[in-house]
C-alpha positions as CSV (number, residue, x, y, z in Angstrom):
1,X,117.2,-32.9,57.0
2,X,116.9,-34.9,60.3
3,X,119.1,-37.5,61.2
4,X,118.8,-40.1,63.6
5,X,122.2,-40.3,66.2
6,X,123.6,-43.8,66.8
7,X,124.1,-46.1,64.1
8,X,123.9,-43.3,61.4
9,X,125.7,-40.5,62.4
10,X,128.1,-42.6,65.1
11,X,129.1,-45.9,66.4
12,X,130.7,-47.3,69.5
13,X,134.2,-48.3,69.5
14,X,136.5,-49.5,71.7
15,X,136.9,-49.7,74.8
16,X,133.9,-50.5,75.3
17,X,131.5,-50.5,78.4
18,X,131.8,-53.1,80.8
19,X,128.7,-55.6,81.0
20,X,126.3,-55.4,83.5
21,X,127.4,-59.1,84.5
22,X,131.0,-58.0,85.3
23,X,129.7,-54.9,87.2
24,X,127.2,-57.5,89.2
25,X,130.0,-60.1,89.6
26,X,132.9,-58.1,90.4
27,X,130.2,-56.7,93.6
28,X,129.8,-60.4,94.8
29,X,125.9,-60.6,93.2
30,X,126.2,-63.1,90.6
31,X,122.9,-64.4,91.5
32,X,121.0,-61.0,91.1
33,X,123.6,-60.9,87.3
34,X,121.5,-64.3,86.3
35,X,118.3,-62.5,86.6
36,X,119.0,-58.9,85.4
37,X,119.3,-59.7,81.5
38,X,119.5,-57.8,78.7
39,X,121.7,-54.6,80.3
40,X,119.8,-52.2,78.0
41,X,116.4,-53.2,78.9
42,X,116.3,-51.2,81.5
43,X,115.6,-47.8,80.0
44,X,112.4,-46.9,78.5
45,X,110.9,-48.4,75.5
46,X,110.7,-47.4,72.3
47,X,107.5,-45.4,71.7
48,X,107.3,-44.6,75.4
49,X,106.0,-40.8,76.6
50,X,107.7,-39.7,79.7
51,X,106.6,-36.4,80.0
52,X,106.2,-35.6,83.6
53,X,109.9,-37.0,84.0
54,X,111.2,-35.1,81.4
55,X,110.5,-31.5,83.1
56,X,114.2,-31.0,83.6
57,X,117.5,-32.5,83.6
58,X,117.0,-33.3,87.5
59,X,113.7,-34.9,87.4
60,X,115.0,-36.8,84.6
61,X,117.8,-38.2,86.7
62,X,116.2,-38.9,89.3
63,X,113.9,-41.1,86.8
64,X,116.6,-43.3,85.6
65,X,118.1,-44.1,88.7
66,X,114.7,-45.4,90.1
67,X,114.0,-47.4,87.3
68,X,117.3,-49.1,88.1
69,X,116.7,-49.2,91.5
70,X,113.4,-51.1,90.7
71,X,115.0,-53.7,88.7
72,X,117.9,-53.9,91.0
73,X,115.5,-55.0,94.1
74,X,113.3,-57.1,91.5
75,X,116.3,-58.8,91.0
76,X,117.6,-59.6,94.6
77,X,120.2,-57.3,95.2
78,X,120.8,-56.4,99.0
79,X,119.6,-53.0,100.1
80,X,122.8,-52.1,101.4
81,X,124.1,-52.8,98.0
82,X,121.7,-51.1,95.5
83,X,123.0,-47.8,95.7
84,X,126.7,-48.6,95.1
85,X,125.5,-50.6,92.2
86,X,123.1,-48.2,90.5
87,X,125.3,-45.4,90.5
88,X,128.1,-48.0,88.7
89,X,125.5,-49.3,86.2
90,X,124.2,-46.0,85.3
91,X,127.6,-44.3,84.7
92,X,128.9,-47.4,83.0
93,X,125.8,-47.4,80.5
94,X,126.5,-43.5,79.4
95,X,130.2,-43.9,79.1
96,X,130.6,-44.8,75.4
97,X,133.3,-44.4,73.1
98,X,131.9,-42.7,70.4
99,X,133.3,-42.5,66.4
100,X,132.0,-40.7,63.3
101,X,131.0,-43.3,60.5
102,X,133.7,-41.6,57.4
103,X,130.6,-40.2,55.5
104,X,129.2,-38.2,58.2
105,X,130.9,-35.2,58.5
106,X,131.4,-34.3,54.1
107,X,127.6,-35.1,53.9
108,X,126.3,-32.3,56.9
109,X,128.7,-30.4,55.9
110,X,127.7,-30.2,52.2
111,X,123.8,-30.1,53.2
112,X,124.6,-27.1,55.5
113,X,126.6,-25.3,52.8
114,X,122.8,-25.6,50.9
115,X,121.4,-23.6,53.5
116,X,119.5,-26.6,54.8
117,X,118.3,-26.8,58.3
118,X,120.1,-29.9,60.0
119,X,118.9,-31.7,63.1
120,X,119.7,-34.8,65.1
121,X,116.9,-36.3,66.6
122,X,117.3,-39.4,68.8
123,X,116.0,-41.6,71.8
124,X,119.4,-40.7,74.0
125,X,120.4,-39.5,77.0
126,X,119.7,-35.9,78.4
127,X,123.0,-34.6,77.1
128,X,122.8,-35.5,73.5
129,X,124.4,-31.7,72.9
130,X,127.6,-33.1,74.6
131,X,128.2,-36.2,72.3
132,X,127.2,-33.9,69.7
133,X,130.2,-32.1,70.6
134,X,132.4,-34.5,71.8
135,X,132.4,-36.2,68.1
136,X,132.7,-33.1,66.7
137,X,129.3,-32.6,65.0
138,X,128.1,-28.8,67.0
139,X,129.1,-27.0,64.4
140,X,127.3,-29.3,61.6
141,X,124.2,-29.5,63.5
142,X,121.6,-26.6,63.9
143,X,118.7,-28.9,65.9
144,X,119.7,-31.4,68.3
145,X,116.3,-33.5,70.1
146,X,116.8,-36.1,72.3
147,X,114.2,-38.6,73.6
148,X,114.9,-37.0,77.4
149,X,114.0,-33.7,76.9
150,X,111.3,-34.0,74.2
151,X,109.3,-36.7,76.6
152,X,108.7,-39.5,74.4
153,X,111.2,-42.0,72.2
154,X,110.8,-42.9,69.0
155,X,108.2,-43.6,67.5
156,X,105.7,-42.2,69.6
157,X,104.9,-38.9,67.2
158,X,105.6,-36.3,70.0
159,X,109.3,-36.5,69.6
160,X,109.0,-36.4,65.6
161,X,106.7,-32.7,66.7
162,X,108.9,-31.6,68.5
163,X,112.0,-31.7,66.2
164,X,110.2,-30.5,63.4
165,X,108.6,-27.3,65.3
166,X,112.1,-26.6,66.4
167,X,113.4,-26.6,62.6
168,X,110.2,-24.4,61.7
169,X,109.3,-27.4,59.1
170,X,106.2,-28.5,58.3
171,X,106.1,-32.8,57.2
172,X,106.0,-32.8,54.6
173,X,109.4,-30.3,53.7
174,X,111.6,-32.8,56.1
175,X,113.2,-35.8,55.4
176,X,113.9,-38.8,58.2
177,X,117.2,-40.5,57.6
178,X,118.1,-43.6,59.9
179,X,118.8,-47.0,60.8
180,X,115.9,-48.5,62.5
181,X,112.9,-49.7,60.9
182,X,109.9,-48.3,63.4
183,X,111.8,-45.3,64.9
184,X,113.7,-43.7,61.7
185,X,111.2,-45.2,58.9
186,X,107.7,-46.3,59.8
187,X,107.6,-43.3,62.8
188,X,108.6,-40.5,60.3
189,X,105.8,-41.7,57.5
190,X,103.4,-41.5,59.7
191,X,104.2,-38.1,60.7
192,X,103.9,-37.1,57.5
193,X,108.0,-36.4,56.2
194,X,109.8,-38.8,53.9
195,X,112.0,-41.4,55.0
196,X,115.9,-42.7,53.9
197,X,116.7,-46.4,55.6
198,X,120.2,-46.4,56.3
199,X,121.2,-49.7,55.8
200,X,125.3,-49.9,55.7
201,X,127.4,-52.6,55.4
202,X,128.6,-52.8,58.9
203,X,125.4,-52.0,60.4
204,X,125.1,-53.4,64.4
205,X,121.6,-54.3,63.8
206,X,121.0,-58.0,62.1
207,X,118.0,-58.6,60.4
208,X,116.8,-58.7,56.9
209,X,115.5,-55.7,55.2
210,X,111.8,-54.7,54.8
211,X,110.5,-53.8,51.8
212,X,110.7,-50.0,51.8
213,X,107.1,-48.9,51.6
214,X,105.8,-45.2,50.0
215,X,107.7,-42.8,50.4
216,X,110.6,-44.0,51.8
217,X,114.1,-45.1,50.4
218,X,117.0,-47.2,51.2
219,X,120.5,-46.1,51.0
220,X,123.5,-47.6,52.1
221,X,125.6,-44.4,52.2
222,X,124.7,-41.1,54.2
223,X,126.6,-39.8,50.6
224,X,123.4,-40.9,48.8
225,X,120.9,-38.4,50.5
226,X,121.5,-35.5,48.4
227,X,120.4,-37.9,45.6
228,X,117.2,-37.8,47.7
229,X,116.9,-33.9,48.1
């Protein structure tokens, strides 16, 4: 069983992060705030392969704060003032509040008292064992593969490899369960495993749902996967 992180095994609550706007603003560069955007567009995109940055944890550091360096100059801030803000925007972006959703931990718990192999895979940060362990999920999770270290995000089919080689599964014995549509649905069908679609209630994400295609399913409960096994 491989699960997806955010949004099916956890959600953010409060407090929450301040905005990139207030960080910008509160620093005197309200002009530069107008033209930044979207604060989560600046990591990589879905699908991506990173692998030369993803070596270790330092090279991968050192990747993120460029990128927002990049976009900090591209958006007018001062060069005396990018590395103050780059430092605040990276450290404000990882410092989430983090919940179980009330299903999660009965479900792994019960799928690990099969004797299944249970593994988080997600596009996260370098230290997806610490949230992991922070929410209290270490002990319900034998494979934890985030996008950092594997060197691509969902979808690109590396990161599905990777996860599965380190469960000593073959596709076709694993199944994908998640919220989004392209990384924890269409990704995982076309490596080969079966797919749930987690589509609950209070889910962040707005949207319609797709039709589910072949081999995939839709659940609103992580409670209806063992249906699935």
């Amino acid at each position: 069983m491989i699960f997806d992180f955010y949004g099916t095994l956890v959600r953010m609550v409060e407090p929450l992060p301040p905005s990139h706007r207030s960080v910008f603003v509160r620093r005197g560069l309200a002009g530069a705030a107008a033209q930044w955007g979207d604060q989560w567009a600046v990591g990589p995109r879905d699908g991506e392969l990173h692998r030369e940055h993803s070596a270790d944890e330092e090279s991968y550091r050192a990747w993120e704060l460029a990128r927002l360096r990049r976009r900090a100059r591209g958006c007018g801030v001062p060069e005396g003032e990018v590395e103050g803000l780059v430092t605040e925007l990276d450290r404000v972006m990882k410092d989430l509040r983090l919940a179980l959703f009330d299903d999660v931990s009965e479900v792994l718990a019960e799928l690990r008292g099969r004797g299944l192999v249970v593994a988080v895979c997600s596009n996260w940060f370098w230290d997806l064992d610490r949230a992991l362990d922070e929410v209290g999920l270490a002990r319900l999770v034998d494979v934890a593969v985030t996008s950092a270290r594997a060197g691509a995000r969902k979808p690109h089919p590396l990161i599905y490899r990777t996860v599965l080689e380190r469960c000593g599964l073959r596709p076709e014995q694993a199944l994908f369960v998640g919220d989004m549509w392209a990384s924890d649905v269409l990704g995982p069908l076309a490596a080969g495993m079966r797919a749930a679609h987690l589509w609950r209630a209070d889910r962040a994400v707005e949207g319609a749902a797709p039709p589910v295609p072949d081999g995939a399913a839709r659940i609103t409960t992580l409670r209806a996967v063992t249906d699935l096994l």
